[in-house]
C-alpha positions in Angstrom: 0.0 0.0 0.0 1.4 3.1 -0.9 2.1 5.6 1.5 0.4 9.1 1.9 2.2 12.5 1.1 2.1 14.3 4.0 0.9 18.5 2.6 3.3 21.1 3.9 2.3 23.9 6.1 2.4 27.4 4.1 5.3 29.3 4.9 5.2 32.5 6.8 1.8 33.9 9.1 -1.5 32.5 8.7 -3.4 35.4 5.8 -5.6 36.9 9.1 -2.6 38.1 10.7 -1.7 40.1 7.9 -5.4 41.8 7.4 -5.3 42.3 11.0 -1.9 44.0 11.0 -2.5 46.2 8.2 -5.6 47.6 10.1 -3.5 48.2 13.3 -1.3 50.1 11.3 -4.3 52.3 9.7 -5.8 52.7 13.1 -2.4 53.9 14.7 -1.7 56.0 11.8 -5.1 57.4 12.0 -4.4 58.2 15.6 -1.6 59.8 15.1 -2.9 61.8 12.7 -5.5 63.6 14.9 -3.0 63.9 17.4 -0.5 65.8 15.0 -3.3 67.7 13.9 -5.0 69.0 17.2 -2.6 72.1 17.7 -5.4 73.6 20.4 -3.9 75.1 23.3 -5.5 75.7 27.0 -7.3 79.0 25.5 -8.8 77.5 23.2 -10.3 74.2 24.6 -11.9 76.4 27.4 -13.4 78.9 24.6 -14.8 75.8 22.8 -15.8 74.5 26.2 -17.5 78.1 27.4 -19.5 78.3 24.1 -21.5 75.1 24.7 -22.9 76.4 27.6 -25.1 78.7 24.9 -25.7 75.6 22.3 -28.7 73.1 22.5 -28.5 70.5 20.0 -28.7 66.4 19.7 -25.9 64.2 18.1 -28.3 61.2 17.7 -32.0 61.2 17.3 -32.0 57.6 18.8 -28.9 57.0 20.8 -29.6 53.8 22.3 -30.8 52.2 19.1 -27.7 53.6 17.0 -25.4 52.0 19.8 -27.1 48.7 19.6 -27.6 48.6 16.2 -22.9 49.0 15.8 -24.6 52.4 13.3 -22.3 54.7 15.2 -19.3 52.7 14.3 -20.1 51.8 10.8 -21.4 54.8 9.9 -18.9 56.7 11.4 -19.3 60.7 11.9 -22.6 60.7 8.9 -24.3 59.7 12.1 -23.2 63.2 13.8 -26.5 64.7 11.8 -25.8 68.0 13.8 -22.3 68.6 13.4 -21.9 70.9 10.5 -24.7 73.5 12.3 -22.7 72.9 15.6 -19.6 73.8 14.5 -21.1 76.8 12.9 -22.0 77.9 16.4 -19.3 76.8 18.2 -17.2 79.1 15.5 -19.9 81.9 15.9 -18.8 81.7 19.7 -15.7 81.7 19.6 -14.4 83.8 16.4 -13.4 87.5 17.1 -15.6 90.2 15.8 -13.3 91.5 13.5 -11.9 88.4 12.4 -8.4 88.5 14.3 -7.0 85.3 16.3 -9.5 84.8 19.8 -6.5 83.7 22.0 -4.4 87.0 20.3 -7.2 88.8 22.1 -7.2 87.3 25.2 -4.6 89.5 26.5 -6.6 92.9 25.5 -9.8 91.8 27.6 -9.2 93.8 30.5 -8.9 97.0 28.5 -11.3 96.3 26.2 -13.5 95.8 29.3 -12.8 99.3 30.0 -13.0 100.9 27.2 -16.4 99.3 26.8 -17.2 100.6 30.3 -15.7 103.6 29.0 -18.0 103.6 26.1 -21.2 102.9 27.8 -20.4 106.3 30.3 -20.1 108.0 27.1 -23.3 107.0 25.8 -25.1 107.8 28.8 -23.5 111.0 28.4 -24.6 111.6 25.1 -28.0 110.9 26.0 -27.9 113.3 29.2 -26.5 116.1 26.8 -29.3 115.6 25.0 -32.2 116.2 27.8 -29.7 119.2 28.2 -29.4 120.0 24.4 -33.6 119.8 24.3 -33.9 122.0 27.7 -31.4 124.5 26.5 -32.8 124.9 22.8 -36.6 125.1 24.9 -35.2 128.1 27.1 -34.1 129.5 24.0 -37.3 129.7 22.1 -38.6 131.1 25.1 -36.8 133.6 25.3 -36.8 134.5 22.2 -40.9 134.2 22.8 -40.9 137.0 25.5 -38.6 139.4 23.5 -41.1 139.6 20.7 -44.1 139.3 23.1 -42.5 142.4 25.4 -42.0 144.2 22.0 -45.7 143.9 21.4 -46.8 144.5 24.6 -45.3 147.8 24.0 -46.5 148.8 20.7 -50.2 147.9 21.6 -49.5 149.5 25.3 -48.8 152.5 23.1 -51.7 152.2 20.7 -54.5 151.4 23.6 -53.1 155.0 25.1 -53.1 157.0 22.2 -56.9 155.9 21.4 -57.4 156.3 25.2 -58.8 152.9 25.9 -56.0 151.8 27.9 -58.0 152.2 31.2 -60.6 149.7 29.9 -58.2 147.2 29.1 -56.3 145.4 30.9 -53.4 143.8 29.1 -50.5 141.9 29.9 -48.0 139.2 28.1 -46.0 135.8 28.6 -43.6 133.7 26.0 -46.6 132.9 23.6 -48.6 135.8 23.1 -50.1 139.8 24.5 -53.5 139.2 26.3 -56.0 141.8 26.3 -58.5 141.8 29.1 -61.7 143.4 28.7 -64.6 143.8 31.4 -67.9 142.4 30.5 -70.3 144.7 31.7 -68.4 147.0 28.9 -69.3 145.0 25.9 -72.9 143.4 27.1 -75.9 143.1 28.9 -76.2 141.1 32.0 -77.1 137.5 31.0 -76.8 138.7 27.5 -74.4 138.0 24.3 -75.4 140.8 21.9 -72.9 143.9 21.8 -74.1 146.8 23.1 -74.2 149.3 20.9 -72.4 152.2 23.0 -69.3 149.5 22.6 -69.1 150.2 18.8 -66.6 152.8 18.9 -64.3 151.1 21.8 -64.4 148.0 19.3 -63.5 149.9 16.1 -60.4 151.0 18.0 -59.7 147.1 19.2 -60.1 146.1 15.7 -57.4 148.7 14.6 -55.2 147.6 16.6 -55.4 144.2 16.4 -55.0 144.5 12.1 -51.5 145.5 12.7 -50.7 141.9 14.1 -53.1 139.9 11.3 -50.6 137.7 10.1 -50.4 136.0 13.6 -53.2 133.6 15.4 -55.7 136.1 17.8 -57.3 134.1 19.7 -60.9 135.2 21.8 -61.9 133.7 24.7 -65.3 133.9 26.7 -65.5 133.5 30.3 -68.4 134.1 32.8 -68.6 134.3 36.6 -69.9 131.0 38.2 -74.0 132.0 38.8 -75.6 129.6 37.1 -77.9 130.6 34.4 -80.5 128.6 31.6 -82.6 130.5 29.8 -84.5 129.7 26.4 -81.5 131.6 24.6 -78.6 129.9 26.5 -78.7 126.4 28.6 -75.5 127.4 30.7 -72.7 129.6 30.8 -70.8 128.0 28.6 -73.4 128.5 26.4 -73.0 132.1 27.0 -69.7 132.5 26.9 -69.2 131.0 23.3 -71.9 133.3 22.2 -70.4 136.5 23.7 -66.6 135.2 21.9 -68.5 134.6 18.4 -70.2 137.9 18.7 -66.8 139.8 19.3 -65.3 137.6 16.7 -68.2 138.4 14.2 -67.9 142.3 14.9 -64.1 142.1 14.2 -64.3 140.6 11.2 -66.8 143.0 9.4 -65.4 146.0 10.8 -61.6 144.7 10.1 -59.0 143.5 7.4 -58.8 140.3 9.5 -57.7 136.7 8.1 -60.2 134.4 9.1 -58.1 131.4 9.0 -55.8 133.3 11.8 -59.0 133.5 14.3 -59.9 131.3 16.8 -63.1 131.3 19.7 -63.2 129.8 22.5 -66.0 130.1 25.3 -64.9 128.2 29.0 -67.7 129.4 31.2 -67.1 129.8 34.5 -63.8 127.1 33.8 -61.1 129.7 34.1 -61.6 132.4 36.9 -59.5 135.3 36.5 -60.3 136.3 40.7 -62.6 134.7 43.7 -66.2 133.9 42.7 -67.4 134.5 46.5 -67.6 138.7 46.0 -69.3 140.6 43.7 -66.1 142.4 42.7 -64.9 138.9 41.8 -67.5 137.7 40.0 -67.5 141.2 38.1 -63.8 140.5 37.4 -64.4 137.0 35.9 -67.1 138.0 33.5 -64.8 139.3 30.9 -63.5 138.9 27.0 -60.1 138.1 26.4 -58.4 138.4 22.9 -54.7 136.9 22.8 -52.1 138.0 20.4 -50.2 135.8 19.5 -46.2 136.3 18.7 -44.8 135.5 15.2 -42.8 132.6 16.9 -46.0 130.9 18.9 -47.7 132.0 15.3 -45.8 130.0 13.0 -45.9 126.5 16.0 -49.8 126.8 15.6 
Protein backbone atom coordinates (compact mmCIF):
# COMPACT_ATOMS: atom_id res chain seq x y z
CA UNK A 1 0.00 0.00 0.00
CA UNK A 2 1.44 3.13 -0.86
CA UNK A 3 2.15 5.57 1.50
CA UNK A 4 0.42 9.07 1.95
CA UNK A 5 2.22 12.53 1.09
CA UNK A 6 2.12 14.29 3.96
CA UNK A 7 0.90 18.45 2.64
CA UNK A 8 3.27 21.15 3.94
CA UNK A 9 2.28 23.86 6.13
CA UNK A 10 2.37 27.37 4.11
CA UNK A 11 5.26 29.33 4.88
CA UNK A 12 5.18 32.47 6.84
CA UNK A 13 1.77 33.89 9.12
CA UNK A 14 -1.49 32.53 8.70
CA UNK A 15 -3.37 35.38 5.82
CA UNK A 16 -5.64 36.91 9.07
CA UNK A 17 -2.65 38.13 10.70
CA UNK A 18 -1.74 40.11 7.91
CA UNK A 19 -5.37 41.84 7.45
CA UNK A 20 -5.30 42.29 10.97
CA UNK A 21 -1.91 44.01 11.04
CA UNK A 22 -2.51 46.22 8.18
CA UNK A 23 -5.65 47.63 10.12
CA UNK A 24 -3.54 48.18 13.27
CA UNK A 25 -1.26 50.09 11.33
CA UNK A 26 -4.27 52.28 9.65
CA UNK A 27 -5.81 52.65 13.14
CA UNK A 28 -2.37 53.90 14.71
CA UNK A 29 -1.68 56.04 11.76
CA UNK A 30 -5.05 57.35 11.98
CA UNK A 31 -4.45 58.25 15.62
CA UNK A 32 -1.63 59.77 15.12
CA UNK A 33 -2.94 61.79 12.71
CA UNK A 34 -5.51 63.64 14.85
CA UNK A 35 -2.98 63.92 17.38
CA UNK A 36 -0.46 65.77 14.96
CA UNK A 37 -3.29 67.68 13.88
CA UNK A 38 -4.95 69.05 17.15
CA UNK A 39 -2.59 72.09 17.67
CA UNK A 40 -5.45 73.60 20.44
CA UNK A 41 -3.90 75.07 23.30
CA UNK A 42 -5.51 75.72 26.96
CA UNK A 43 -7.34 78.96 25.45
CA UNK A 44 -8.82 77.49 23.15
CA UNK A 45 -10.31 74.24 24.60
CA UNK A 46 -11.85 76.45 27.38
CA UNK A 47 -13.37 78.89 24.60
CA UNK A 48 -14.85 75.79 22.84
CA UNK A 49 -15.85 74.53 26.24
CA UNK A 50 -17.47 78.07 27.37
CA UNK A 51 -19.53 78.33 24.14
CA UNK A 52 -21.53 75.07 24.73
CA UNK A 53 -22.87 76.39 27.60
CA UNK A 54 -25.13 78.66 24.95
CA UNK A 55 -25.73 75.58 22.31
CA UNK A 56 -28.67 73.07 22.52
CA UNK A 57 -28.48 70.48 20.01
CA UNK A 58 -28.68 66.44 19.71
CA UNK A 59 -25.93 64.19 18.06
CA UNK A 60 -28.25 61.18 17.69
CA UNK A 61 -31.96 61.16 17.30
CA UNK A 62 -31.99 57.65 18.77
CA UNK A 63 -28.94 57.03 20.77
CA UNK A 64 -29.64 53.82 22.29
CA UNK A 65 -30.79 52.24 19.06
CA UNK A 66 -27.75 53.62 16.99
CA UNK A 67 -25.35 52.04 19.83
CA UNK A 68 -27.11 48.75 19.59
CA UNK A 69 -27.58 48.56 16.16
CA UNK A 70 -22.90 49.03 15.80
CA UNK A 71 -24.61 52.39 13.33
CA UNK A 72 -22.31 54.70 15.17
CA UNK A 73 -19.26 52.66 14.32
CA UNK A 74 -20.10 51.83 10.78
CA UNK A 75 -21.41 54.84 9.94
CA UNK A 76 -18.92 56.74 11.41
CA UNK A 77 -19.28 60.73 11.88
CA UNK A 78 -22.59 60.66 8.90
CA UNK A 79 -24.33 59.69 12.08
CA UNK A 80 -23.20 63.19 13.75
CA UNK A 81 -26.54 64.69 11.82
CA UNK A 82 -25.82 68.01 13.80
CA UNK A 83 -22.34 68.55 13.37
CA UNK A 84 -21.86 70.92 10.51
CA UNK A 85 -24.66 73.51 12.31
CA UNK A 86 -22.75 72.94 15.63
CA UNK A 87 -19.61 73.85 14.53
CA UNK A 88 -21.07 76.78 12.88
CA UNK A 89 -21.97 77.92 16.40
CA UNK A 90 -19.35 76.83 18.16
CA UNK A 91 -17.20 79.09 15.53
CA UNK A 92 -19.88 81.90 15.88
CA UNK A 93 -18.78 81.73 19.70
CA UNK A 94 -15.75 81.66 19.56
CA UNK A 95 -14.45 83.78 16.38
CA UNK A 96 -13.39 87.53 17.09
CA UNK A 97 -15.61 90.20 15.76
CA UNK A 98 -13.29 91.51 13.55
CA UNK A 99 -11.93 88.41 12.37
CA UNK A 100 -8.35 88.55 14.34
CA UNK A 101 -7.03 85.34 16.29
CA UNK A 102 -9.52 84.84 19.80
CA UNK A 103 -6.46 83.74 21.96
CA UNK A 104 -4.43 87.01 20.31
CA UNK A 105 -7.20 88.78 22.14
CA UNK A 106 -7.19 87.31 25.25
CA UNK A 107 -4.64 89.49 26.46
CA UNK A 108 -6.55 92.89 25.49
CA UNK A 109 -9.76 91.80 27.59
CA UNK A 110 -9.24 93.83 30.48
CA UNK A 111 -8.87 96.97 28.45
CA UNK A 112 -11.30 96.32 26.22
CA UNK A 113 -13.49 95.78 29.29
CA UNK A 114 -12.81 99.25 30.00
CA UNK A 115 -13.00 100.90 27.23
CA UNK A 116 -16.41 99.29 26.82
CA UNK A 117 -17.24 100.56 30.28
CA UNK A 118 -15.73 103.56 29.02
CA UNK A 119 -17.99 103.57 26.08
CA UNK A 120 -21.21 102.94 27.82
CA UNK A 121 -20.43 106.25 30.29
CA UNK A 122 -20.09 107.96 27.08
CA UNK A 123 -23.29 107.02 25.82
CA UNK A 124 -25.09 107.76 28.76
CA UNK A 125 -23.49 111.05 28.44
CA UNK A 126 -24.60 111.65 25.08
CA UNK A 127 -28.03 110.88 25.99
CA UNK A 128 -27.90 113.28 29.19
CA UNK A 129 -26.54 116.13 26.76
CA UNK A 130 -29.32 115.58 24.95
CA UNK A 131 -32.21 116.17 27.80
CA UNK A 132 -29.68 119.16 28.23
CA UNK A 133 -29.35 120.04 24.44
CA UNK A 134 -33.56 119.78 24.31
CA UNK A 135 -33.94 121.95 27.73
CA UNK A 136 -31.45 124.50 26.52
CA UNK A 137 -32.77 124.89 22.80
CA UNK A 138 -36.60 125.09 24.88
CA UNK A 139 -35.24 128.06 27.05
CA UNK A 140 -34.12 129.47 23.96
CA UNK A 141 -37.26 129.70 22.13
CA UNK A 142 -38.60 131.06 25.15
CA UNK A 143 -36.75 133.64 25.25
CA UNK A 144 -36.83 134.52 22.20
CA UNK A 145 -40.92 134.22 22.79
CA UNK A 146 -40.90 136.99 25.49
CA UNK A 147 -38.58 139.45 23.54
CA UNK A 148 -41.12 139.64 20.73
CA UNK A 149 -44.06 139.33 23.06
CA UNK A 150 -42.46 142.39 25.44
CA UNK A 151 -41.98 144.20 21.99
CA UNK A 152 -45.69 143.87 21.41
CA UNK A 153 -46.77 144.50 24.55
CA UNK A 154 -45.25 147.82 23.97
CA UNK A 155 -46.51 148.81 20.68
CA UNK A 156 -50.22 147.89 21.64
CA UNK A 157 -49.54 149.49 25.28
CA UNK A 158 -48.76 152.55 23.07
CA UNK A 159 -51.67 152.24 20.70
CA UNK A 160 -54.49 151.42 23.63
CA UNK A 161 -53.07 154.96 25.10
CA UNK A 162 -53.13 156.99 22.18
CA UNK A 163 -56.91 155.86 21.36
CA UNK A 164 -57.44 156.26 25.23
CA UNK A 165 -58.78 152.92 25.89
CA UNK A 166 -55.99 151.82 27.94
CA UNK A 167 -57.96 152.21 31.24
CA UNK A 168 -60.56 149.68 29.92
CA UNK A 169 -58.22 147.24 29.08
CA UNK A 170 -56.28 145.40 30.88
CA UNK A 171 -53.40 143.84 29.15
CA UNK A 172 -50.49 141.88 29.88
CA UNK A 173 -47.95 139.15 28.08
CA UNK A 174 -45.96 135.82 28.59
CA UNK A 175 -43.59 133.69 26.00
CA UNK A 176 -46.64 132.94 23.62
CA UNK A 177 -48.64 135.83 23.06
CA UNK A 178 -50.08 139.80 24.49
CA UNK A 179 -53.49 139.19 26.31
CA UNK A 180 -56.02 141.82 26.25
CA UNK A 181 -58.49 141.83 29.07
CA UNK A 182 -61.66 143.42 28.67
CA UNK A 183 -64.59 143.76 31.38
CA UNK A 184 -67.89 142.37 30.47
CA UNK A 185 -70.30 144.66 31.74
CA UNK A 186 -68.41 147.01 28.86
CA UNK A 187 -69.27 145.00 25.95
CA UNK A 188 -72.91 143.40 27.06
CA UNK A 189 -75.85 143.14 28.92
CA UNK A 190 -76.23 141.07 31.98
CA UNK A 191 -77.13 137.55 31.00
CA UNK A 192 -76.79 138.66 27.53
CA UNK A 193 -74.36 137.95 24.33
CA UNK A 194 -75.45 140.76 21.94
CA UNK A 195 -72.91 143.93 21.82
CA UNK A 196 -74.08 146.77 23.10
CA UNK A 197 -74.21 149.26 20.86
CA UNK A 198 -72.42 152.22 22.97
CA UNK A 199 -69.25 149.51 22.64
CA UNK A 200 -69.08 150.15 18.80
CA UNK A 201 -66.59 152.83 18.88
CA UNK A 202 -64.28 151.13 21.80
CA UNK A 203 -64.42 148.02 19.34
CA UNK A 204 -63.55 149.94 16.14
CA UNK A 205 -60.38 150.96 17.97
CA UNK A 206 -59.67 147.14 19.23
CA UNK A 207 -60.07 146.14 15.71
CA UNK A 208 -57.37 148.73 14.57
CA UNK A 209 -55.17 147.64 16.60
CA UNK A 210 -55.44 144.20 16.38
CA UNK A 211 -55.05 144.46 12.11
CA UNK A 212 -51.46 145.51 12.66
CA UNK A 213 -50.70 141.88 14.10
CA UNK A 214 -53.09 139.91 11.31
CA UNK A 215 -50.57 137.71 10.12
CA UNK A 216 -50.37 135.98 13.61
CA UNK A 217 -53.19 133.64 15.36
CA UNK A 218 -55.75 136.14 17.84
CA UNK A 219 -57.33 134.11 19.72
CA UNK A 220 -60.88 135.24 21.77
CA UNK A 221 -61.88 133.66 24.70
CA UNK A 222 -65.30 133.95 26.69
CA UNK A 223 -65.47 133.53 30.31
CA UNK A 224 -68.42 134.12 32.78
CA UNK A 225 -68.59 134.26 36.63
CA UNK A 226 -69.94 131.04 38.16
CA UNK A 227 -73.97 132.02 38.83
CA UNK A 228 -75.61 129.63 37.09
CA UNK A 229 -77.91 130.55 34.44
CA UNK A 230 -80.53 128.61 31.63
CA UNK A 231 -82.64 130.54 29.78
CA UNK A 232 -84.45 129.71 26.37
CA UNK A 233 -81.47 131.62 24.59
CA UNK A 234 -78.62 129.88 26.47
CA UNK A 235 -78.73 126.35 28.63
CA UNK A 236 -75.52 127.38 30.74
CA UNK A 237 -72.68 129.60 30.80
CA UNK A 238 -70.81 128.01 28.65
CA UNK A 239 -73.37 128.49 26.35
CA UNK A 240 -72.95 132.08 27.05
CA UNK A 241 -69.69 132.53 26.89
CA UNK A 242 -69.23 131.00 23.27
CA UNK A 243 -71.90 133.35 22.17
CA UNK A 244 -70.36 136.52 23.69
CA UNK A 245 -66.62 135.22 21.86
CA UNK A 246 -68.47 134.55 18.43
CA UNK A 247 -70.24 137.92 18.70
CA UNK A 248 -66.77 139.79 19.30
CA UNK A 249 -65.34 137.62 16.67
CA UNK A 250 -68.18 138.36 14.17
CA UNK A 251 -67.88 142.28 14.90
CA UNK A 252 -64.08 142.08 14.19
CA UNK A 253 -64.29 140.56 11.25
CA UNK A 254 -66.83 143.00 9.38
CA UNK A 255 -65.35 146.03 10.76
CA UNK A 256 -61.60 144.72 10.10
CA UNK A 257 -59.03 143.47 7.41
CA UNK A 258 -58.79 140.25 9.51
CA UNK A 259 -57.66 136.73 8.10
CA UNK A 260 -60.21 134.43 9.14
CA UNK A 261 -58.06 131.44 9.03
CA UNK A 262 -55.75 133.34 11.83
CA UNK A 263 -59.01 133.49 14.28
CA UNK A 264 -59.95 131.27 16.84
CA UNK A 265 -63.06 131.28 19.71
CA UNK A 266 -63.23 129.79 22.52
CA UNK A 267 -65.99 130.05 25.25
CA UNK A 268 -64.85 128.18 29.01
CA UNK A 269 -67.72 129.38 31.24
CA UNK A 270 -67.11 129.77 34.50
CA UNK A 271 -63.78 127.08 33.80
CA UNK A 272 -61.15 129.69 34.11
CA UNK A 273 -61.56 132.36 36.91
CA UNK A 274 -59.46 135.29 36.47
CA UNK A 275 -60.33 136.33 40.74
CA UNK A 276 -62.55 134.67 43.73
CA UNK A 277 -66.20 133.89 42.68
CA UNK A 278 -67.41 134.49 46.46
CA UNK A 279 -67.64 138.66 45.96
CA UNK A 280 -69.26 140.65 43.66
CA UNK A 281 -66.13 142.35 42.72
CA UNK A 282 -64.87 138.93 41.77
CA UNK A 283 -67.52 137.73 40.02
CA UNK A 284 -67.50 141.24 38.09
CA UNK A 285 -63.84 140.51 37.37
CA UNK A 286 -64.42 136.95 35.86
CA UNK A 287 -67.08 137.98 33.54
CA UNK A 288 -64.78 139.28 30.91
CA UNK A 289 -63.54 138.88 27.05
CA UNK A 290 -60.07 138.13 26.43
CA UNK A 291 -58.41 138.45 22.92
CA UNK A 292 -54.74 136.88 22.83
CA UNK A 293 -52.10 138.05 20.45
CA UNK A 294 -50.22 135.77 19.48
CA UNK A 295 -46.24 136.26 18.75
CA UNK A 296 -44.83 135.48 15.18
CA UNK A 297 -42.75 132.59 16.86
CA UNK A 298 -45.96 130.88 18.91
CA UNK A 299 -47.70 131.98 15.27
CA UNK A 300 -45.85 129.95 13.04
CA UNK A 301 -45.89 126.51 15.95
CA UNK A 302 -49.79 126.78 15.56
Amino acid sequence: MAKRKEEQPDEGSPAWMSTFSDLMNLLLCFFVLLFASSTMDEGKIQQIAASFQNISFSIFDQTTQMVQNGQMVSGGVTQLQNVQSMMQEVGKAIESPNGNDPIAEDSNNQNLDGEENGQSGGVASTENDGELDMEALQNQMEQAGLEQSEEMYQEISEALESYTIDERVQIDYNYQYVELDMNGALLFDTGDAELKEESYVFMDKIAMILVTYRDSIIEIEGHTDNVPIHTAKYESNRYLSTARATNVYEYLMENADLIDENMKVAGYGESRPAASNDTEEGRARNRRVVIKIYNQLSSSQE
